[in-house]
Structure formats: structure tokens, C-alpha cells
N, C-alpha and C positions, 0 to 999 in steps of 0.2 A: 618148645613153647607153642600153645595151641593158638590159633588165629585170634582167638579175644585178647590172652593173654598179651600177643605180638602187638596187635594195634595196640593196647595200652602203653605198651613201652615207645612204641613210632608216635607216640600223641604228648610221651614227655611225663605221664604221670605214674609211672610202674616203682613201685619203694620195695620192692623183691625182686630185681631182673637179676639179683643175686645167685640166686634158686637156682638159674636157667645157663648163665654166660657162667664164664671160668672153668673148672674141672672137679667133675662127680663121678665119684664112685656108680657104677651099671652093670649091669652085663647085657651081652650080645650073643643070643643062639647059645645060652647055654656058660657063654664063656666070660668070666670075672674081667671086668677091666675100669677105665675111666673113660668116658668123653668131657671131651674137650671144645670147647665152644666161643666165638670171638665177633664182635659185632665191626667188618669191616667194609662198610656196602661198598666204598668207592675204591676199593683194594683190587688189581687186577688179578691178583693170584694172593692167596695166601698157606703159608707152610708152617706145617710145626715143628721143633727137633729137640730133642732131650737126652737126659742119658740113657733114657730107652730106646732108642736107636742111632747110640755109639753120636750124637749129635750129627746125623746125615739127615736131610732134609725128607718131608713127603708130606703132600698135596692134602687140603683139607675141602671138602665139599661144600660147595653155596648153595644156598638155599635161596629163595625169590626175596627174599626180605633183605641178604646180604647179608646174611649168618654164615661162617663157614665152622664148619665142626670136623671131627674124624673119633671113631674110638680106638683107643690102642689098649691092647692085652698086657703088654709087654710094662705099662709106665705102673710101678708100686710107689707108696707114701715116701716120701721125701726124695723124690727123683726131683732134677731142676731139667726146667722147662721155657723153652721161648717161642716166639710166633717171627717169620721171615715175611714183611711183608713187602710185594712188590705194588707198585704204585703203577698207574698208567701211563709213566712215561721208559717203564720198566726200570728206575730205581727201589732195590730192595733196601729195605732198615728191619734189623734185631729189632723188636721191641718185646718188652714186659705184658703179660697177661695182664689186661685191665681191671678184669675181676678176681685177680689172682688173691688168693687167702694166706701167703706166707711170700716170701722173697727171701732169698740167699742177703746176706750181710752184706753192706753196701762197702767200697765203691761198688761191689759185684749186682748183679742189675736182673739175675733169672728169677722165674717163680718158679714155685716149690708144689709140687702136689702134693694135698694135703689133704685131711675131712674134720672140718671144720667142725662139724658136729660131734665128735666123739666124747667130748667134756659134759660130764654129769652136774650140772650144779646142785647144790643144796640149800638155795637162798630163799625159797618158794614164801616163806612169810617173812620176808625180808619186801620183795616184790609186791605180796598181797597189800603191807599194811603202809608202803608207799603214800607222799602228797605233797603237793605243791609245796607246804609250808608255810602256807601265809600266815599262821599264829604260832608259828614254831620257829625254836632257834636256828640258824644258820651259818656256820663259823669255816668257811671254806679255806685249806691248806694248799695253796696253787705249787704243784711239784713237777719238777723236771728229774725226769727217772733214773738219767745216766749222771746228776751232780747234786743230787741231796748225798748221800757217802757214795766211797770207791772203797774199792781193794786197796788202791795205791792212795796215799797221800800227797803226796809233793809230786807228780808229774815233771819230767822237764817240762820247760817253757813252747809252748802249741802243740804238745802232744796229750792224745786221750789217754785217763786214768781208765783203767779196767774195772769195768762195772759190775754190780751184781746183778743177778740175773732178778727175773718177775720171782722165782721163786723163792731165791733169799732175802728179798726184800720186805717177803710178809712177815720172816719173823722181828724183822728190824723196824719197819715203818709202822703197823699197826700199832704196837704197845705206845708208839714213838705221838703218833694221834691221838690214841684213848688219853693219855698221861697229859696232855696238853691242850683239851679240850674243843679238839676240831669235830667235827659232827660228817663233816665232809672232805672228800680229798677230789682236786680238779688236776689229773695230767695232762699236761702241754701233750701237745697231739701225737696220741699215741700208733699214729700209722706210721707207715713205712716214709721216711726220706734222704733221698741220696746224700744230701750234706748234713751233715752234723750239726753245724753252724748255725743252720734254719730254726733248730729251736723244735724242726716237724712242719713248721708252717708253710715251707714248699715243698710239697706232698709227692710223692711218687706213685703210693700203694695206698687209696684211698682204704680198702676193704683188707689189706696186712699189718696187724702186730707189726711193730718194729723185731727185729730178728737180733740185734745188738743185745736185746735184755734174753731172750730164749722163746721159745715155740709158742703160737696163740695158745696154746691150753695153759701155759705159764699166765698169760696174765690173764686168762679166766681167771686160774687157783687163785692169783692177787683178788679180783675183784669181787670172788665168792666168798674170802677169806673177811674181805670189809663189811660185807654185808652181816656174816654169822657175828660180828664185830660192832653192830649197828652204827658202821662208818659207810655213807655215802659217795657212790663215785660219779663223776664228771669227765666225761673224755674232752677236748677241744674238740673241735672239727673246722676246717678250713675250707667254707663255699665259693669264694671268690676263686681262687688260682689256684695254680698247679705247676709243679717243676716242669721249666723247661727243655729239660733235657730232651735227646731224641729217643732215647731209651724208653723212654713213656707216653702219655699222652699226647703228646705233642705231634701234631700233622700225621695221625695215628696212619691211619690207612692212605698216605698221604697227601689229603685235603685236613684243612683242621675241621675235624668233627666234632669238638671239644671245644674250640676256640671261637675268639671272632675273624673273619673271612679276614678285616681290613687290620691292615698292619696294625695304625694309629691305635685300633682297639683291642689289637688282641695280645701285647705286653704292657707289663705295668711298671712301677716304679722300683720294685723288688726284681726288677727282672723275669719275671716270672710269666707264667700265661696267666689269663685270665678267661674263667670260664664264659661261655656265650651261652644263660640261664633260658633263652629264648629256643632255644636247639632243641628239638625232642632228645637225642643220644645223649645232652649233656645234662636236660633235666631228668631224666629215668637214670641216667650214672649216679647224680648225686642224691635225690631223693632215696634212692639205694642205699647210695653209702651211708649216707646219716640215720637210715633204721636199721643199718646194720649191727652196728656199735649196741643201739636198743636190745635187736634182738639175738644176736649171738656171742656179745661178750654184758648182757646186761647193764653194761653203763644206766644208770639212774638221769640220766640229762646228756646233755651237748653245751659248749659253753662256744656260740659261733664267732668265728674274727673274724674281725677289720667289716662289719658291716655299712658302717658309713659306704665303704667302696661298690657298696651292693643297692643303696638306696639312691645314691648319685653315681653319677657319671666319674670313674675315677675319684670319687669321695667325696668333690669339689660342686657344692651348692651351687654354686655359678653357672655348672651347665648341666644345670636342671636333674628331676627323677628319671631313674633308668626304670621306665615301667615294666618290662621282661625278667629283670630283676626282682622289684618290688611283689609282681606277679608268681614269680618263683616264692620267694620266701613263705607267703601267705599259704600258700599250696604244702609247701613243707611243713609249715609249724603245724596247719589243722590237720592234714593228714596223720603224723607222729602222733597229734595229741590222739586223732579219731582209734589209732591203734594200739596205745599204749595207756590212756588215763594220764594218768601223774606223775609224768615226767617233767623235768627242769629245762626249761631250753630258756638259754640266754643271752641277749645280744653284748658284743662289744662295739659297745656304737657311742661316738663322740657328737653327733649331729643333737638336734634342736627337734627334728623330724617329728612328727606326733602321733599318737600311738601305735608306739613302738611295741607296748606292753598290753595293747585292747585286745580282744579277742577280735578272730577273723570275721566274725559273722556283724561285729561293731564297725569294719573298716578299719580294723588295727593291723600288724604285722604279726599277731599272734605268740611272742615271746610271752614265756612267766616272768620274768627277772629284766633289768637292763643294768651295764654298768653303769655309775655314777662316773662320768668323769669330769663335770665339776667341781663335786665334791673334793675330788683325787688332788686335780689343781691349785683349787682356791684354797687347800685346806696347808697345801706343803707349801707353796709359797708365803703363806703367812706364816707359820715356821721354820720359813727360811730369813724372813725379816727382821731386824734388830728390834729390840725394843723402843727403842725409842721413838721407830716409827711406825709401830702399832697401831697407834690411835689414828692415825690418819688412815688404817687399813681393816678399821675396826668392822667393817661392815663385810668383810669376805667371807669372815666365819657365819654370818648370818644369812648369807644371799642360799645356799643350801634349801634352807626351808622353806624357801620363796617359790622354789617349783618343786620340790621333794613328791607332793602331792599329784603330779602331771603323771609322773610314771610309777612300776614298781623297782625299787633300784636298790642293787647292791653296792657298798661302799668298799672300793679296790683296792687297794696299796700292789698291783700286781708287778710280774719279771719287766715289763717297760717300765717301771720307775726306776732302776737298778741296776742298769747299763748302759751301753755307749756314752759313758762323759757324763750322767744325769745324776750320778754319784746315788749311796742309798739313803734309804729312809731317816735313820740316825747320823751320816752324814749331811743329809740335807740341814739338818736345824742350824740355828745361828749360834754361833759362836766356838768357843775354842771343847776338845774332851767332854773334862765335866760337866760342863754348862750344857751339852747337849741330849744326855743320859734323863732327865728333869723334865726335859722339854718333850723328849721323846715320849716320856712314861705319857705324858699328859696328853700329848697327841692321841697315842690309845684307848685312850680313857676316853676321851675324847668319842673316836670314832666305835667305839663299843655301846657307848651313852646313847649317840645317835639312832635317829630311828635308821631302819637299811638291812639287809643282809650283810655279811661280812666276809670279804675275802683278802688272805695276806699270800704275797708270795714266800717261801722259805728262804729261812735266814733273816727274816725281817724280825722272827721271832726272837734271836738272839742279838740285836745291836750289830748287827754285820760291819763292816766300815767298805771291807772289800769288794768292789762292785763286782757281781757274779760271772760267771766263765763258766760254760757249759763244759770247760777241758778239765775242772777242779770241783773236787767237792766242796761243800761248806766250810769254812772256818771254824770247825767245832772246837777245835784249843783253845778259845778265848772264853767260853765255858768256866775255865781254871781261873778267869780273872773276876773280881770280886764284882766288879761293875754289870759285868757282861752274866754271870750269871744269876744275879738279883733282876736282871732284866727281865729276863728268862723265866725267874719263878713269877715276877708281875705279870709278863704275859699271858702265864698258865696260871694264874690266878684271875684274873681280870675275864678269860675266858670260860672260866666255871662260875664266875657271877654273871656272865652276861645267860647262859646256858640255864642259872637255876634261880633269876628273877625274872618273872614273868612280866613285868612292866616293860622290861628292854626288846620284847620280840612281841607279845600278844598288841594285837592293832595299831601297828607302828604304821600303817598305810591309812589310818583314819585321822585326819586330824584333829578329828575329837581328843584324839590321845595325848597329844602334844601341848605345852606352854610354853612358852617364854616368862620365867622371870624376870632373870637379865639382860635386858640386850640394846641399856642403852649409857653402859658403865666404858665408856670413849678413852677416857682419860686413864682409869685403873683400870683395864682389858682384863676385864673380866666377866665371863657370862655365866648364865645358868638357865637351864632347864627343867620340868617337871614331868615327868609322864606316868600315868596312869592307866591301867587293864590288870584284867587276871586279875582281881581283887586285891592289887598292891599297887603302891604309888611309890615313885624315889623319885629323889631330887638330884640335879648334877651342877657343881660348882666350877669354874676352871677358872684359873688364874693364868696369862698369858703372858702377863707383866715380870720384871726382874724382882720385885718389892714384896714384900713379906704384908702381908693385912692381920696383923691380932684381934681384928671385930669387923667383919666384912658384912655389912646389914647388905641380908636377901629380904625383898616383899613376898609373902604369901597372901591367898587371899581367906584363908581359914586358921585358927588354929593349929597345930602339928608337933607333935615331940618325933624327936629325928635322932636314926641311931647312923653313926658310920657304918658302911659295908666294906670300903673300898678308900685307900688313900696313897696318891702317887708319892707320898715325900715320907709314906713309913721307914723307921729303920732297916726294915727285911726285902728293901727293895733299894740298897742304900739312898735311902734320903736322912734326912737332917732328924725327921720325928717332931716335927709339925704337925700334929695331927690334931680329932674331935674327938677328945674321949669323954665318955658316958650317952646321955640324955642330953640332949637338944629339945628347949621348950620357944616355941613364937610365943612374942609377946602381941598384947593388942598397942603396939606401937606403928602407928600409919607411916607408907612407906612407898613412894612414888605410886600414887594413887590405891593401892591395896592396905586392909584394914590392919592387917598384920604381917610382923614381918622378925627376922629372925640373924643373929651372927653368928658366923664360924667362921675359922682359922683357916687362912692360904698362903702355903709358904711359896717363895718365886717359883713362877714354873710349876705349881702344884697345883692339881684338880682333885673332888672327892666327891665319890656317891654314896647318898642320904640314902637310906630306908626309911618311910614315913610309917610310925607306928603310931595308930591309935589307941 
């Protein structure tokens, strides 16, 4: 790395120190090999050893910067590899190449020499015709790679099902997306982490494929495969923390270079470390990592976690903004965007914090998207409530569009709704079975209607009951049951009208777009909606109530003949067959203030979307 190059990285802002640190392919005088490269300034010694030399140790050279490097003739592709480093009290620790591009399958803990580059894609107008999406559908498929299917079905009880690889998954998961109307697919973070457990979320190998599914060029082919497929990918990526272990980042060269100095701050709740964004070595690491993902596995976006914990102080408002934080993120979003265009980058951020979604050059945080987790909240705990006490809770469902308009936001149903005890989606609703199937449909209806980006986690799509276990695939047998798989076609129907009515995605961030019909039916919970763009208008009804309406007067404020598109209580999704059938004409009958106004059928727990035809 040349002296410009170097100070850029010692100043905290290098998003390619990739290029440089880890192991590349060279030659020396002639002779084929790899160097090897490691950023360990406060290391007194450091060693490397591999199965290129029988794992016996030898000395890597510093440089003034505190680079220690060597080339070896001898290391070929897929040799494993670690660094010995000794510390200045002369404690040595194994550690993991920080920029390493593969790792051996965990527990095991080496990196892998590899060339990262060798993977051809063929996405190139996949890439070109790329975009935020703000007048375009969004229906994101949140997947965990090792328990959407297995090899094995039934696992004993805490052991892992044997998973398919990145390769056999394209021919299983894509048709599995087109057929079902996802536009997008978001992996839970697909870097390398020592525990299974995490989900990915305490990270080991910021810049390694996970090795459990097969080789980084494995989930290239996945994700060049999505693209030729005009299916969207989403990596996660995790800026806050990093696995503890000593194995990795942790007290790397042993000072934490990575961390924060003071105990207090430098674990978190997860156990975990948490990065210190103020560090030059830790902002050029992660600025790294996250255009890594952009530029050598393509990822289309980032969908960032637990940002709250990045805007505060351990998350918590109370003591105050972490500005080295706040300062980092802004640095990462515009930079990403400055070299990529039209990328998705996302927060999961539960705070109030405000713009979150402006651009940087506004004094915002620079994301496209954030999640809704209002919405997420307000929306399941009133379909967690009995009916009868609805009306007194009538006002949850409406608090949504009171700030909708603050941010750009995507409406979640994500893997945090769906474990430890929080029971899932379809078990969330009130009441007993059947009664909840009804509720459910409508919930989505619901959230499809809504203006928002859309994202569900898997299994949400089939009425799951089962709260998820990353040790088991999905429940797909319950498929064979009549309820569970009418679900199923509602779902993948519901997401080919949200995809091919343009009023549900064009200007859903302008509130021009938007109406409220109903929204002030307390007693029969019942609301409705209107939105208009893309030169079409529909209308949304929802019944939340147990009670059946055979004339449910909606106000419009024009004229309207209205066709069904969409009804939760059709027979083909087992419901009762409560529906609107034919033409729907408004009358010039006045109707809480509006000139005209109009009835249709809501069977309990039933919602329906209008197409307004002129």
C-alpha cells in the first residue's frame, strides 16, 4: 500500500484496505506465490504458519506503519492459515486473518487462502438497470440459509440438520421466490460466525462467506443466479460488534484495536465486543467490509443491525448520541452510495432519532430505507387483542400514518418477531385455531395495503405456529393441511397484487397519495383506506371486529364504481365466501362529511381491496 493509500487507511476512511491486508496472489523475482499481509501496529512479533510449512512458525516483516507481511511460494489455494501473535508482554494468541476471504468451518477457526476474484459474473444489466426503488415494488424474503430446507428433516433435539450448499439452493430457493412474489431476498448475515446460534450476528470473518453452505464462489453463483432471475439481494451486515472470542478480533495484536480501551465500553449485552467507530483500524475494517459485500459478491444493498446501539450509547437515549458513531455511519452511507449509485442500504433502528433516511449532505444518516418498528408493534399487538377490547385500542392501527411521512420505511414482520417466547405471526392473533387463520389473512392485507416497503421473514409465509430454530428447517408438512396451505396461495396471491397494482407502491412516501376514509368506525373496527398513483386508485376495507357487516357504508368523496381484487374471507383461501361480487356503484348519499359514499360486505376478521374503475 502506497503512502497515500496508507494515510487513508491510518485516518479511518479506506473502503478497499481489502485490496491490500489478507492474502494475494504475486510473484517475487520471478517466482509464483501469495503474500500475506496483517495490520498489527502494537504486536511485538508477529508469525505466520499454515499447512505450507507443516504448521511451524516464521517471522513476518514490519514495516513503519505496523504492517507485518512475508511471501511464501510454497501456500497454494485452499491451504489453511493463521497469524501467531505475540503481544508486548510476550503472550502469544492464534488468531484468524482479519481480512481473510474464506475460513475453515467453524468450531475450527483458520483462514483459507483463496482469490477471491476468480468468479465471473454475468449480472452486468442486472447492475446497470439497478434503483432505490422509491416508485417500485418491494417485497423482501428475509432467509436464514442453513433453515429455510435441510437434507435431514427431523434432527434430534440441538443438533444441526445438514444443510445444502449455496449451490443447491439456487435451484431450490429461486423458482421458490419467482412463484411467490418476492422481488427480493435479505440473508441474515452471510459472513463467517463461530456460533451457529448468532444467527451471523456475532461475526468472526467480516469479509468470509460462511463456509458451512460451500466456497465464496458458491454464493456468488447464488447471487448471480438472483439477479439473471430479476430477484434482489440483501446481505445483513453487523457494524456495532464482533465475536468475542480470542480467536478473532478481539485484543488482536493484544491491545484492542478494534474495541473500546474501557472495559464498561467495550462489551455489550450480547456479550459481544463492540466496535470503537472512532478508531482509524476499526473504521477502514469496517468501511471495508460493507463495500466488500457491494463489490465482490454484488449484494444489491446492506440491511444494517441494531443501529439504535450506534446512534446511542448502548441504544439507550438516556445517555445521549454517540457522535464517533453517528460520524462513522454518515461516512459509510455516502461513501457506499458515492461508489455504487443505487444501492439499498437500511437501518434497523427502533429509536425516534431523525433523519435517519435524509441524505448526508441534509444532516441525515444517509440510509434509503428504515425499518418500521412501530408499525411492527402496534400493528401485532392489536391482533393480539380480543375483540372486545378493540375499540378502546382503535387508535393503534392509525398512529402508523401519523409519522409514516418522517422517514422512508419498510413495514417488518422480521426473525425477531418469531423466537425466544414472542411466539409467531399467526400464533400471535387472538384467539383459539381457526379464529386466527382470518385474522392472520387480514393482518396481511393489511400490511400489503399499507403504504412501506415490505419485508416478511420465512415461514411467516405459511402460518408457521412453530417458533423458528435455526437447528430445523421449516415446517413445510403443514402445507398438506387445508388451512395452511390456502394461506399460502393468499399470501402468493396478495403479493402479485401488491407487485402488479401500481397504487400500492408508486408515491406511497407522498402523502398526497394517501386518504383515510375510515378511521373513525371505534365501535365496529373497522377502517379504510384510499390510495391513488400510477394512474389507478383502490380502496382498502378491514374489518377487525368478530361481526359480519352485510352494508358497511364507506364515504367517498366522488363518484366510483369499484371492482374486487383481493378478498380475505374467499373460499380459495378457506374463508366462508363473504365476498363483493360484480360492480360496486357510490351513491350520492352523504356520509360523515363526504358527498358520496358506498357499501360492501365484511365478513369477521375480513378485509378487501377495491380497484376503483372509472
Amino acid at each position: 500500500m502506497d503512502g497515500d493509500l496508507m494515510q487513508e487507511f491510518l485516518a479511518g476512511k479506506s473502503f478497499s484496505a481489502y485490496e491490500y491486508f489478507g492474502v494475494h496472489p504475486t510473484e517475487q523475482n520471478g517466482t509464483a506465490g501469495y503474500i500475506f499481509r496483517v495490520y498489527a501496529p502494537n504486536a511485538a512479533r508477529v508469525e505466520l504458519m499454515g499447512e505450507f510449512s507443516n504448521w511451524i512458525r516464521f517471522d513476518m516483516n514490519r514495516d513503519k506503519y505496523g504492517v507485518y507481511s512475508v511471501f511464501c511460494a510454497d501456500a497454494l489455494p485452499g491451504h489453511i492459515y493463521k497469524y501467531v501473535i505475540t503481544d508486548k508482554r510476550g503472550r502469544s494468541v492464534e488468531k484468524s486473518d482479519p481480512y481473510g476471504v474464506y475460513m475453515e468451518i467453524p468450531p475450527a477457526s483458520g483462514s483459507v487462502v483463496y482469490d477471491i476474484d476468480s468468479y465471473n459474473f454475468h449480472d452486468e444489466k442486472w447492475i446497470s438497470d439497478r434503483s432505490r426503488l422509491y416508485d417500485l415494488p418491494m417485497n423482501v424474503y428475509e432467509l436464514h440459509l442453513g433453515s429455510w430446507r435441510t437434507k435431514k428433516d427431523n434432527p434430534e433435539q440441538g443438533q444441526l440438520s445438514e444443510v445444502f450448499s449455496y449451490d443447491e439452493l439456487i435451484k431450490r430457493l429461486i423458482p421458490y421466490l419467482k412463484e411467490n412474489g418476492f422481488t427480493h431476498v435479505e440473508l441474515m448475515p452471510p459472513a463467517e460466525h463461530p456460533f451457529y446460534g448468532s444467527w451471523g450476528y456475532q461475526c468472526s470473518g467480516f469479509f468470509s462467506a460462511s463456509s458451512r453452505y460451500g466456497s465464496p464462489d458458491g454464493l456468488m453463483r447464488l447471487i448471480d443466479s438472483c439477479h439473471r432471475n430479476n430477484i434482489g439481494v440483501i446481505a445483513d451486515f453487523v457494524p456495532v460488534h464482533f465475536a468475542g472470542d480470542s480467536s478473532y478480533l478481539h485484543l488482536f495484536d493484544g491491545t484492542p484495536l478494534y474495541e473500546y480501551d474501557s472495559i464498561d465500553a467495550m462489551y455489550n449485552q450480547w456479550g459481544s465486543c463492540n466496535f470503537c467507530h472512532s478508531k482509524p483500524a476499526a473504521a477502514s475494517f469496517l468501511l471495508s467490509a460493507a463495500n466488500f459485500w457491494i463489490d465482490k459478491f454484488h449484494a444489491d444493498g446492506l440491511r444494517m443491525d441494531a443501529i439504535s446501539n450506534m446512534i446511542y450509547w448502548s441504544g439507550d437515549s438516556k445517555r445521549g448520541v454517540n457522535g464517533g458513531a453517528v460520524e462513522f455511519l454518515k461516512r459509510l452511507n455516502d461513501g457506499l452510495h458515492d461508489r455504487w449509485g443505487n444501492i439499498l442500504l437500511m437501518a434497523e433502528d427502533s429509536t425516534d432519532y431523525l433523519k435517519v433516511t435524509a441524505p448526508v449532505k441534509y444532516d441525515g444518516l444517509g440510509f434509503d430505507y428504515k425499518w418500521d418498528m412501530g408499525f411492527m408493534n402496534d400493528t401485532l399487538n392489536y391482533f393480539k387483542t380480543p375483540p372486545a377490547e378493540r375499540p378502546n385500542n382503535y387508535g393503534m392501527i392509525l398512529f402508523s400514518m401519523e409519522y409514516f411521512y418522517n422517514e422512508l420505511f419498510i413495514l417488518s414482520f422480521s426473525h425477531d418477531e418469531v423466537v425466544h417466547g414472542k411466539a409467531t405471526i399467526i400464533q400471535k392473533m387472538w384467539g383459539d385455531y381457526d379464529v386466527k387463520f382470518p385474522q392472520c389473512r387480514t393482518l396481511y392485507m393489511y400490511m400489503f395495503a399499507h403504504p412501506g416497503k415490505k419485508l416478511n421473514f420465512m415461514g411467516n409465509e405459511t402460518a408457521q405456529f412453530r417458533e423458528w430454530d435455526e437447528t430445523r428447517q421449516l415446517d413445510w408438512e403443514l402445507l398438506k393441511y387445508p388451512l395452511h396451505d390456502s394461506f399460502h396461495r393468499f399470501f402468493r396471491d396478495l403479493s402479485l397484487v401488491y407487485r402488479y397494482n401500481p397504487a400500492l407502491y408508486i408515491g406511497e412516501y407522498n402523502m398526497a397519495s394517501f386518504e383515510w376514509l375510515e378511521n373513525s368506525a371505534y365501535e365496529e373496527c373497522v377502517y379504510a383506506f384510499r390510495r391513488t398513483a400510477g394512474g389507478q386508485s383502490v380502496i382498502f376495507v378491514m374489518n377487525t371486529s368478530d361481526r359480519r357487516y352485510d352494508s358497511f357504508r364507506i364515504a367517498v368523496g366522488d363518484r366510483v364504481r369499484l371492482r374486487e381484487i383481493i378478498n380475505s374471507d374467499s373460499y380459495i383461501y378457506s374463508g366462508s365466501g363473504f365476498v363483493n361480487e360484480g360492480v360496486i356503484i357510490s351513491e350520492d348519499i352523504p356520509h360523515k362529511g363526504k358527498e358520496y359514499s358506498f357499501t360492501c360486505r365484511l365478513a369477521p376478521f375480513g378485509s378487501v381491496l377495491f380497484e376503483v374503475c372509472e
